[in-house]
DSSP file (Angstrom, degrees, kcal/mol; ACC not computed):
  #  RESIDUE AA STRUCTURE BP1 BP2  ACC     N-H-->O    O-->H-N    N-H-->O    O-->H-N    TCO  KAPPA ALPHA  PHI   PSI    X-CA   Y-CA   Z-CA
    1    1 A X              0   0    0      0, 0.0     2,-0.1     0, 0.0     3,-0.0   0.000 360.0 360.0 360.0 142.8   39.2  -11.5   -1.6
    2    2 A X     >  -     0   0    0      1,-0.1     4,-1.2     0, 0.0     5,-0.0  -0.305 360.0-109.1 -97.7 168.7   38.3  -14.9   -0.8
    3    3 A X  H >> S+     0   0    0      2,-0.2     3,-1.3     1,-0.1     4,-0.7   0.981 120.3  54.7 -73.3 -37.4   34.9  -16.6   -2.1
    4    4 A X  H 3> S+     0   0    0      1,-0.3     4,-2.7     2,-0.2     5,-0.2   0.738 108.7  45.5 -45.3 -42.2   33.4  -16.7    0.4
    5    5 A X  H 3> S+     0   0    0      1,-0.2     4,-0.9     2,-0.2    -1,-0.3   0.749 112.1  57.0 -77.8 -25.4   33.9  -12.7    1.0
    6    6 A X  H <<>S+     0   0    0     -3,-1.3     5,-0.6    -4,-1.2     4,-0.4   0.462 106.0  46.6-102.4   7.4   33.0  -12.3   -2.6
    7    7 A X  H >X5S+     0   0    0     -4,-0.7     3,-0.8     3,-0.2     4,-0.7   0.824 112.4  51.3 -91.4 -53.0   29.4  -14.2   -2.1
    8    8 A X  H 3<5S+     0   0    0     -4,-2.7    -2,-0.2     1,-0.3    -3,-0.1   0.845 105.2  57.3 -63.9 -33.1   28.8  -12.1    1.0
    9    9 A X  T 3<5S-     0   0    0     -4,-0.9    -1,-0.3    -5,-0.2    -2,-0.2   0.990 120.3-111.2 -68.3 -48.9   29.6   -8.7   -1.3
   10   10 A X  T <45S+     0   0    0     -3,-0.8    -3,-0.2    -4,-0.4    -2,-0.2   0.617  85.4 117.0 116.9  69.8   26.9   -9.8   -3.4
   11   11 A X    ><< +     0   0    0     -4,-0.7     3,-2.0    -5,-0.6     4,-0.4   0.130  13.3 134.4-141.2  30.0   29.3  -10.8   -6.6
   12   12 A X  T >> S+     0   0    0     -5,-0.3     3,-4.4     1,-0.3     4,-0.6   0.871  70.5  58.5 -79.6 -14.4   29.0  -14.3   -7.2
   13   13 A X  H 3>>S+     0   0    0      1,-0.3     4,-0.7     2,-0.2     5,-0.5   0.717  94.8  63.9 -72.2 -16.4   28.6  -13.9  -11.1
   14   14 A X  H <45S+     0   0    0     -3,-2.0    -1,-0.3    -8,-0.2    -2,-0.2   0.552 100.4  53.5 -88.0  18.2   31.8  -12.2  -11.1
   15   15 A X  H <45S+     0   0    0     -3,-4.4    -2,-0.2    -4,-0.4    -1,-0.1   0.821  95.7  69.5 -82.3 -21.1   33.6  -16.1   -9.7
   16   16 A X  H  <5S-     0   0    0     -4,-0.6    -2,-0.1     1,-0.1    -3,-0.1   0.882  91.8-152.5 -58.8 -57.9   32.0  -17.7  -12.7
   17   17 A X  T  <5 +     0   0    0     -4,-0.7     2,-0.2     1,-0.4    -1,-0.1   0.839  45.4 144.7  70.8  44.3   34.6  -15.8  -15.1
   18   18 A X      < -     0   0    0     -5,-0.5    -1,-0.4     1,-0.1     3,-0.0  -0.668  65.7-113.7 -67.2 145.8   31.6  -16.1  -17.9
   19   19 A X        -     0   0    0     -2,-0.2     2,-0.2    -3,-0.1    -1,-0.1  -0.241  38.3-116.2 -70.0-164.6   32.5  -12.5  -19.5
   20   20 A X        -     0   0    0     -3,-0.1     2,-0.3    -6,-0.0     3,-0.1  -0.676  20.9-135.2-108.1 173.5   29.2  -10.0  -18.6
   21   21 A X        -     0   0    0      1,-0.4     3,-0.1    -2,-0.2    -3,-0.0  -0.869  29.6 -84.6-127.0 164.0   27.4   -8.9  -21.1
   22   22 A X        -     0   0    0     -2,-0.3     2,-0.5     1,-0.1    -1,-0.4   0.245  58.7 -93.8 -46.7 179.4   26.1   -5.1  -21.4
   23   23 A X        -     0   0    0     -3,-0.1     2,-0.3     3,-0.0    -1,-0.1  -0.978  44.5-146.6-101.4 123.1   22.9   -4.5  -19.6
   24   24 A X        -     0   0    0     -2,-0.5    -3,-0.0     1,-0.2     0, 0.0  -0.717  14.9-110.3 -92.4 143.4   20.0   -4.9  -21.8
   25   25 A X        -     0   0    0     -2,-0.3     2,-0.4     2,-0.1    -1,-0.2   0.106  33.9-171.4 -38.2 164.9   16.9   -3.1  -21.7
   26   26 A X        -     0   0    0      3,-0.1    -1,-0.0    -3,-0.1     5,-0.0  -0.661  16.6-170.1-162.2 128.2   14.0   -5.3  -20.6
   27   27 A X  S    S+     0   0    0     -2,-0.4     3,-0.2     1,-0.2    -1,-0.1   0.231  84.9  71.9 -86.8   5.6   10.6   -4.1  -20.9
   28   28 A X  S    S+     0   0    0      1,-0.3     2,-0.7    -3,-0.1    -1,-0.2   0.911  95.2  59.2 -90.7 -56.3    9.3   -7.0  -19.0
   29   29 A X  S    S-     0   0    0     -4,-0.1    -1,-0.3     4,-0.0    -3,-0.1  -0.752  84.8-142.9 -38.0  68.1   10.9   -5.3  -15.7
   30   30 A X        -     0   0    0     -2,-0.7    -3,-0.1    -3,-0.2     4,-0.0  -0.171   7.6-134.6 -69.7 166.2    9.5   -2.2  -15.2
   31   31 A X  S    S+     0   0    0      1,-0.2     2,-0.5     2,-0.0    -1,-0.1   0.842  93.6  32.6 -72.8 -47.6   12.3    0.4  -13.9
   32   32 A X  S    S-     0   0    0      0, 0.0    -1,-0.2     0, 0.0    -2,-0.1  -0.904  96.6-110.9-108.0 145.5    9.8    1.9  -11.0
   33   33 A X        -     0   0    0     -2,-0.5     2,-0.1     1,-0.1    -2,-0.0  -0.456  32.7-109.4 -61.1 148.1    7.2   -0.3   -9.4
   34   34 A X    >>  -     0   0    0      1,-0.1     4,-1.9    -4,-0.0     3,-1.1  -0.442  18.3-118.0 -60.9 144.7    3.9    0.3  -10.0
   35   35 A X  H >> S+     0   0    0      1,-0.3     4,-2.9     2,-0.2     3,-1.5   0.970 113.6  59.8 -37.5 -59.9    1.4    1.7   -7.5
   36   36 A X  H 34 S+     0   0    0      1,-0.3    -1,-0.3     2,-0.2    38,-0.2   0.842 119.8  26.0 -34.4 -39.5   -0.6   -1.4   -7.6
   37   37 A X  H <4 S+     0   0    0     -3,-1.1     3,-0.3     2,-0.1    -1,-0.3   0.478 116.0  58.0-117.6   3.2    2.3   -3.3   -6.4
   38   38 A X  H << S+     0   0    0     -4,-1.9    -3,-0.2    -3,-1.5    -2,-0.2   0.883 119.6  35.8 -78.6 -42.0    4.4   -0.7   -4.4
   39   39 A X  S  < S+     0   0    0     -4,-2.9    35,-0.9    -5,-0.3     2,-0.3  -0.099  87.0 156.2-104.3  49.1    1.6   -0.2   -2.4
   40   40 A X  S    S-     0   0    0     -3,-0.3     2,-0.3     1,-0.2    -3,-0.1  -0.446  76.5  -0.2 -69.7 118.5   -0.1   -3.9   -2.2
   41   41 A X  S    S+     0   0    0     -2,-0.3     2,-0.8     1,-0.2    -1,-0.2   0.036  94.3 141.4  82.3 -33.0   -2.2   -4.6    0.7
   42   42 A X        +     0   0    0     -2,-0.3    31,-1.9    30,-0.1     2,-0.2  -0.378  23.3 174.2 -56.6 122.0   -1.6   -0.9    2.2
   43   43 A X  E     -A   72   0A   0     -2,-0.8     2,-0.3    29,-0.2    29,-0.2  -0.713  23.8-144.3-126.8 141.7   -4.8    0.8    4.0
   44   44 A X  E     -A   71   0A   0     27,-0.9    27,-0.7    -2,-0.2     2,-0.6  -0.769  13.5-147.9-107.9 170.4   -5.3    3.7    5.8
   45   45 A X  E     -A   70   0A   0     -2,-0.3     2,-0.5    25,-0.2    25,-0.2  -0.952  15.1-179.4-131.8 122.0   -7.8    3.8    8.6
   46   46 A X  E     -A   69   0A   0     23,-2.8    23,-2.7    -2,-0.6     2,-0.4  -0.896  14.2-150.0-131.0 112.8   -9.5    6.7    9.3
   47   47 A X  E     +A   68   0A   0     -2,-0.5     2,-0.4    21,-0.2    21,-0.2  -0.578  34.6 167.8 -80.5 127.1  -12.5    7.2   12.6
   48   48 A X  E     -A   67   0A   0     19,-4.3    19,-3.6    -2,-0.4     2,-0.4  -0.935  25.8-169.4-135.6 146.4  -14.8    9.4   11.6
   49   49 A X  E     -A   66   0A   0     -2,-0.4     2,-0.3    17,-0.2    17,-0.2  -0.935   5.9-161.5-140.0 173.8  -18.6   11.0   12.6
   50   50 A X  E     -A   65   0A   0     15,-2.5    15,-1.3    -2,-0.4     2,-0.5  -0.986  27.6-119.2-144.2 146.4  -21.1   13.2   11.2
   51   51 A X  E     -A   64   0A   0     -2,-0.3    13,-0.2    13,-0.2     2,-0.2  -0.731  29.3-149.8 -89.2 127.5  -23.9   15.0   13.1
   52   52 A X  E     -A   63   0A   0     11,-3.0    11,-2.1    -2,-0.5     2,-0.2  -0.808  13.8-133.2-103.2 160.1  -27.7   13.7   11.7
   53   53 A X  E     -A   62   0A   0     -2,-0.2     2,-0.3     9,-0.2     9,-0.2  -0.702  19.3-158.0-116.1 164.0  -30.3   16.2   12.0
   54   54 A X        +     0   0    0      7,-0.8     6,-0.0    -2,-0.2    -2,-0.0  -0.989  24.6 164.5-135.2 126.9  -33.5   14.7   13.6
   55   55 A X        +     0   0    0     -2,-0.3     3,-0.1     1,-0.0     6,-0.1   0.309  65.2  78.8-120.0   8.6  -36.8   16.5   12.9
   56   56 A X  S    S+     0   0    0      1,-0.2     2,-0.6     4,-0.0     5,-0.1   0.524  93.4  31.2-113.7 -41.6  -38.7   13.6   14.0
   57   57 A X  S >  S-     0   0    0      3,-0.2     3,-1.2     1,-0.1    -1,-0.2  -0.895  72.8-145.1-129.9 118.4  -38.8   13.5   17.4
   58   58 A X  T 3  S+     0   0    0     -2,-0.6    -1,-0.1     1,-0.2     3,-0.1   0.450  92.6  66.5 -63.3   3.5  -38.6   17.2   19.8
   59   59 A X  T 3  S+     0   0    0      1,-0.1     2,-0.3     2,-0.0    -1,-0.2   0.649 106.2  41.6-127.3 -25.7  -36.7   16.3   22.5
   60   60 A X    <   -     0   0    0     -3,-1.2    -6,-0.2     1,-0.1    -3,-0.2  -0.909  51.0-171.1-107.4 157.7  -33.4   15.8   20.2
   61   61 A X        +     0   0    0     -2,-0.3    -7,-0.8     1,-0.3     2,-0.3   0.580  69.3   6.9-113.5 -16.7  -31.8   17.7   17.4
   62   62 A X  E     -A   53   0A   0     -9,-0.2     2,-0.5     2,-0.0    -1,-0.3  -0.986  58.5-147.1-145.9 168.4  -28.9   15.8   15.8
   63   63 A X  E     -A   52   0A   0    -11,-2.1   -11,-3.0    -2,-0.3     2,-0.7  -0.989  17.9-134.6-128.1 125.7  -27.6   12.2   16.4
   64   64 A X  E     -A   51   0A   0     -2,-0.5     2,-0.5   -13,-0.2   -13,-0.2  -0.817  20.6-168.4 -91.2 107.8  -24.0   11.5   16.1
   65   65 A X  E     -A   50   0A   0    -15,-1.3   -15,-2.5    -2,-0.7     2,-0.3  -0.801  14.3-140.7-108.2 125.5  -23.5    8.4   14.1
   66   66 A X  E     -A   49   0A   0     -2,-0.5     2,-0.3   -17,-0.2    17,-0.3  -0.631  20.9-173.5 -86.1 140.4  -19.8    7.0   14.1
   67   67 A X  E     -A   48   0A   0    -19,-3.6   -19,-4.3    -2,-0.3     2,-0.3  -0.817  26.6-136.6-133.2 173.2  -17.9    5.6   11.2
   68   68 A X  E     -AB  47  81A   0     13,-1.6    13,-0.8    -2,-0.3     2,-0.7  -0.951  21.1-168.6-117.4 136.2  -14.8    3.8   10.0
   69   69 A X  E     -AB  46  80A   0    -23,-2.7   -23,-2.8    -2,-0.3     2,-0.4  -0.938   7.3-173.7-119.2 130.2  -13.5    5.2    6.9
   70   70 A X  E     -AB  45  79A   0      9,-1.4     9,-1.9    -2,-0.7     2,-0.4  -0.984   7.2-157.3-109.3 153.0  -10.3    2.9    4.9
   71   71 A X  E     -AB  44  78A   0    -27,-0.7     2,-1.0    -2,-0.4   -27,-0.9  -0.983   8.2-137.7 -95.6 121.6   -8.6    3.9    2.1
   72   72 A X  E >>> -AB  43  77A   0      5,-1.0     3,-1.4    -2,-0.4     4,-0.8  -0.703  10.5-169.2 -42.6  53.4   -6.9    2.0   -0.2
   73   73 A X  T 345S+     0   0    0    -31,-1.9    -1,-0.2    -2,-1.0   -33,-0.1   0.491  86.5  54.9 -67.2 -51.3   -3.5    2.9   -1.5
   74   74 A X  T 345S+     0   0    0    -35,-0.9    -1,-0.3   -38,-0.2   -34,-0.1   0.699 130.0  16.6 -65.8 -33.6   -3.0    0.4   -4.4
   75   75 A X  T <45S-     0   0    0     -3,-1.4    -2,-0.2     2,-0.1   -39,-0.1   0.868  92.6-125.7-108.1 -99.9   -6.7    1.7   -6.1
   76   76 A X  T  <5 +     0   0    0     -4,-0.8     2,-0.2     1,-0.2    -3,-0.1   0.334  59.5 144.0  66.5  57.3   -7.5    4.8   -4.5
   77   77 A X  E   < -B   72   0A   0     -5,-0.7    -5,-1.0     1,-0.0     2,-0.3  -0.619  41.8-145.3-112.1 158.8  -10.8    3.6   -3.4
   78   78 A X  E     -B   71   0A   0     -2,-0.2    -7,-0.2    -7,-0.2     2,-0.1  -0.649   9.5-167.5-108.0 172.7  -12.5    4.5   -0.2
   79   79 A X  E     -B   70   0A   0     -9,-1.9    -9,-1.4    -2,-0.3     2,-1.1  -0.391  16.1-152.1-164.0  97.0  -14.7    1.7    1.5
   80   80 A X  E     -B   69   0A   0    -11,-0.2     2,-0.6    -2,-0.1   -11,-0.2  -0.653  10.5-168.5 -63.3  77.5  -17.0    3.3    4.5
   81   81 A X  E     -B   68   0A   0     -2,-1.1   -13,-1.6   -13,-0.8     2,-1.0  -0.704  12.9-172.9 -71.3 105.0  -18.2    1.5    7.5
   82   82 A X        -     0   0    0     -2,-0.6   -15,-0.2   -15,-0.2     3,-0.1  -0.631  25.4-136.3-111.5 102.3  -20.7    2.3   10.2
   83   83 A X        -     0   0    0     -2,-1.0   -17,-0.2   -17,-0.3     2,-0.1  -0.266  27.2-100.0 -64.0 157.3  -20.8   -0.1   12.9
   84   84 A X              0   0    0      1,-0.1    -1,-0.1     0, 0.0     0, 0.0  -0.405 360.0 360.0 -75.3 134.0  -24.4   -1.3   14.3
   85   85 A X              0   0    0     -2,-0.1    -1,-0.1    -3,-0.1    -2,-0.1   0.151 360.0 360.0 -85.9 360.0  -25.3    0.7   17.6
């Protein structure tokens, strides 16, 4: 194996021919990512409406007001929009 082939393999620490040393724990790493950061900046988008009842006026009975709903993977927060009509 050439160097060249053994930089492309992903080895270069074995050209050095430092010995290795065992693999040590490291608590600074964690082993799985965290939510926070697996799912950084991913949102779901959800269109959504609800019927309002109107008792105000006879000539209608509900108004259907539309919304945007996201959720927030990294949190699990919602955040609930209703654009102006």
């Amino acid at each position: 194996m050439t160097l060249l082939e053994s930089m492309k393999a992903g080895a270069p620490a074995a050209l050095t021919g430092v010995p290795r040393r065992p693999a040590q724990e490291n608590d600074a790493i964690p082993r799985v990512a965290p939510k926070w950061l697996k799912h950084d900046r991913h949102v779901l988008n959800f269109k959504a409406y609800f019927l309002e009842p109107v008792v105000e006026n006879p000539s209608e009975n509900y108004r259907i007001r539309k919304c945007i709903i996201y959720f927030y993977l990294e949190d699990d927060t919602f955040h609930i929009i209703e654009p102006r009509v």
